[in-house]
One Martini backbone bead per residue (centre of mass of N, CA, C, O) as a GRO file, in nm:
protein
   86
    1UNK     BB    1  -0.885  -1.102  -1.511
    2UNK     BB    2  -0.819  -0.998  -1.207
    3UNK     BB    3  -0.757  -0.793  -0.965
    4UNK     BB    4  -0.511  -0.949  -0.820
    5UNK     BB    5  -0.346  -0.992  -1.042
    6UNK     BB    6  -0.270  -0.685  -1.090
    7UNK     BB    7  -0.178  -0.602  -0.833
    8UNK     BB    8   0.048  -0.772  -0.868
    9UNK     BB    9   0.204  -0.662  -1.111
   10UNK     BB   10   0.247  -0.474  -0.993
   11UNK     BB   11   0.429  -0.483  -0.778
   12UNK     BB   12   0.666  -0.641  -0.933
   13UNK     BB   13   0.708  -0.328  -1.101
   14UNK     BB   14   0.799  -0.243  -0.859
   15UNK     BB   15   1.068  -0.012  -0.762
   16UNK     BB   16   1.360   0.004  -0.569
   17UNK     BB   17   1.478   0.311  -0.469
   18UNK     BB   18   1.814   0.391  -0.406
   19UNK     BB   19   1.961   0.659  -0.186
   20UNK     BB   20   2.225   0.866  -0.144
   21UNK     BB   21   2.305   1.139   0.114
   22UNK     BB   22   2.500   1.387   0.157
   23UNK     BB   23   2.490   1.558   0.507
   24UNK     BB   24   2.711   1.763   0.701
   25UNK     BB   25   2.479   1.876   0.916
   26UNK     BB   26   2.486   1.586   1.090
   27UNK     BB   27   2.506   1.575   1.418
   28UNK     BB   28   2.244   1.417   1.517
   29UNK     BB   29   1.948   1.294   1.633
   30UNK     BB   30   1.776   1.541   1.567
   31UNK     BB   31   1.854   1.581   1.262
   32UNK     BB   32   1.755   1.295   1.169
   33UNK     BB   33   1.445   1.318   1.263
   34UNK     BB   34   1.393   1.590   1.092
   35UNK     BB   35   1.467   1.415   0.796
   36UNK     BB   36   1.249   1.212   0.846
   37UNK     BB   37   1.007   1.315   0.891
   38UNK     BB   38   1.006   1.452   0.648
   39UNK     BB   39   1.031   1.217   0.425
   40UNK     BB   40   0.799   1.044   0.543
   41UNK     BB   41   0.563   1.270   0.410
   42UNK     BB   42   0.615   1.089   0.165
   43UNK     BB   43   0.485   0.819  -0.029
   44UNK     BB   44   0.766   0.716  -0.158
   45UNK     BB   45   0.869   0.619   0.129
   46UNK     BB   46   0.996   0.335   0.275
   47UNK     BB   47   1.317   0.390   0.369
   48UNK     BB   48   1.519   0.527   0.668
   49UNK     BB   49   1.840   0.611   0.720
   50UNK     BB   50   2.103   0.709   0.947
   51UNK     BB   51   2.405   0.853   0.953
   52UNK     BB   52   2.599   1.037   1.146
   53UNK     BB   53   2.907   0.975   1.123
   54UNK     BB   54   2.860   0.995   0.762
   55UNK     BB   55   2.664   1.183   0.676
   56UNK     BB   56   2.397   0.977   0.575
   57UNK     BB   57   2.133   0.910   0.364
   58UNK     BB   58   1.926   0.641   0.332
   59UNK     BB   59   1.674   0.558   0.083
   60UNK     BB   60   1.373   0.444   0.028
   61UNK     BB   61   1.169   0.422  -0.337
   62UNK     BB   62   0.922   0.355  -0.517
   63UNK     BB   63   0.960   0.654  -0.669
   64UNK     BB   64   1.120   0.853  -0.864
   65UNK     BB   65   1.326   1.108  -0.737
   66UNK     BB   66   1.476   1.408  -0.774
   67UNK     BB   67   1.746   1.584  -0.662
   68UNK     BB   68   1.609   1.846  -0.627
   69UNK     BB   69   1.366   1.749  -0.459
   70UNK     BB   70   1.586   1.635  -0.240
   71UNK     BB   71   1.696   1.876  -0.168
   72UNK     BB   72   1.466   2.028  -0.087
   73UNK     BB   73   1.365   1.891   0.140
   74UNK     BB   74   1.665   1.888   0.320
   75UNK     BB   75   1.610   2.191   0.355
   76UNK     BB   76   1.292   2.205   0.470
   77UNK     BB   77   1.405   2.111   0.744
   78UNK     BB   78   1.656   2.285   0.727
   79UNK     BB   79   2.011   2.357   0.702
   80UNK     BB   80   2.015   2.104   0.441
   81UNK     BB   81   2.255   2.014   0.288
   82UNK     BB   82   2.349   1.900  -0.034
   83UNK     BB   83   2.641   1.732  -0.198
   84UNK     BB   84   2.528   1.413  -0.253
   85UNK     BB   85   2.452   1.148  -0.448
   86UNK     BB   86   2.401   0.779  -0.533
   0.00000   0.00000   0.00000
């Protein structure tokens, strides 16, 4: 077996995890920004979309984080509660 073998194997099997936070202190595109920030700075993190009007953020992670640590991220951003996962 090749190296780039294995690494094809890998990607195959890496799946990618979606979640929905709902978090209602999102009020503007600077909000948007500052959770962005924050959270593309995990390596785990491949695309973040922000709806402002619906106040919630969808992640795709390469690598499931549990919701306590995705709600610490969402803190440390700055005063931002997470109410809900999906």
């Amino acid at each position: 077996m090749y190296i780039s073998d294995i690494i094809i194997q890998n990607e195959i099997r890496r799946k990618i995890v979606k979640k929905i936070l709902s978090i209602p202190e999102i009020k503007n595109e600077k909000c948007a920004e500052k959770l962005s920030e924050v959270f593309y700075s995990l390596p785990e993190v491949e695309e973040i979309t922000v709806d402002i009007e619906n106040k919630v953020l969808e992640i795709e992670l390469s690598y499931n984080l549990s919701n306590d640590v995705l709600k610490s991220i969402a803190k440390s951003a700055g005063k931002y509660e997470v109410v809900e996962i999906k």
